[in-house]
N, C-alpha and C positions, 0 to 999 in steps of 0.2 A: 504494500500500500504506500503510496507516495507522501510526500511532508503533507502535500494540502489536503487531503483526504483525513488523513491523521488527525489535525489542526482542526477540521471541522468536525467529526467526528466526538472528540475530545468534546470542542467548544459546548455539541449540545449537551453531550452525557453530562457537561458542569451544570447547563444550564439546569436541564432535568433534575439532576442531585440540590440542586438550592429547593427543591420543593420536599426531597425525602426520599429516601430508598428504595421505599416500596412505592410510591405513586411513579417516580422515574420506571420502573420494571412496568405498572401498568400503563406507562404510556407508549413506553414501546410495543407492547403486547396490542394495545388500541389501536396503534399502528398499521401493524401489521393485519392483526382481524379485523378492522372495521375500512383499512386504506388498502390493504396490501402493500404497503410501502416499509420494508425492512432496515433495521436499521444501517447495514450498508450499502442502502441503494438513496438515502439521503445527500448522499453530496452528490449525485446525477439527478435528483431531483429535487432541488431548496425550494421550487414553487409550490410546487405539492405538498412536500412535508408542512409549508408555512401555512396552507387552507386548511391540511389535518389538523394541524394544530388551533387555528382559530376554529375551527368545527367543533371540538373538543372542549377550548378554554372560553370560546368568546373573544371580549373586549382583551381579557388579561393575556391572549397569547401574544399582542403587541406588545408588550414590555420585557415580556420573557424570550421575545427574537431576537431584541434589540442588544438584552443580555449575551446573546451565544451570538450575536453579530460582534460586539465588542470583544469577548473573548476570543474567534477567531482573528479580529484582526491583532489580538496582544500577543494570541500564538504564532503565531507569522511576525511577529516585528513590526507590521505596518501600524500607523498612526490611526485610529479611528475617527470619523468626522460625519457628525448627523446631515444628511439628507435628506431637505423637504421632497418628500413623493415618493420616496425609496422604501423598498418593502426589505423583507429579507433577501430573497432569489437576488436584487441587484447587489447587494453589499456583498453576498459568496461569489458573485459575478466578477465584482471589480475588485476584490479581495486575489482572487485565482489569477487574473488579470494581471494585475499588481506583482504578484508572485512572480508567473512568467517572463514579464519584463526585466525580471532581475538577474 
């Protein structure tokens, strides 16, 4: 698995664990049974994961992307910087981007 895969990967299981051990295990499991989207098919798909996830949480899955947005960019090095209109899918977009270029 490559550094960016890792980095995002990582970011969300951090995110996931700020809510609890066992709700982190049931959201992957929700995932998966109610999205089909497993948890290493997430970094090919941030857009999807980011709808399961407000499906799921509602209003509060924005705060909690925004969380594993910032961590992937801490785990990569790169500087993070809020963007009006930006969802999750663009910040792993230009995150990955970012990477590349280096």
């Amino acid at each position: 698995m490559d550094d960016f895969r890792r980095a995002l990967l990582e970011a969300v299981d951090e995110g996931f664990l700020a809510l609890g051990g066992s709700v982190r295990r049931a959201l992957y499991w929700h995932l998966e049974d109610r999205f089909s989207l497993k948890r290493d098919e997430i970094p090919d798909r941030p857009g999807e994961f980011a709808e399961a996830l407000r499906d799921m949480l509602g209003a509060g899955a924005g705060v909690l992307l925004k969380v594993m947005a910032r961590r992937l960019y801490e785990g990569l090095g790169l500087a993070f910087e809020e963007r009006p209109g930006w969802g999750f899918a663009d910040y792993v977009e230009n995150a990955k981007e970012s990477v590349k270029g280096v």
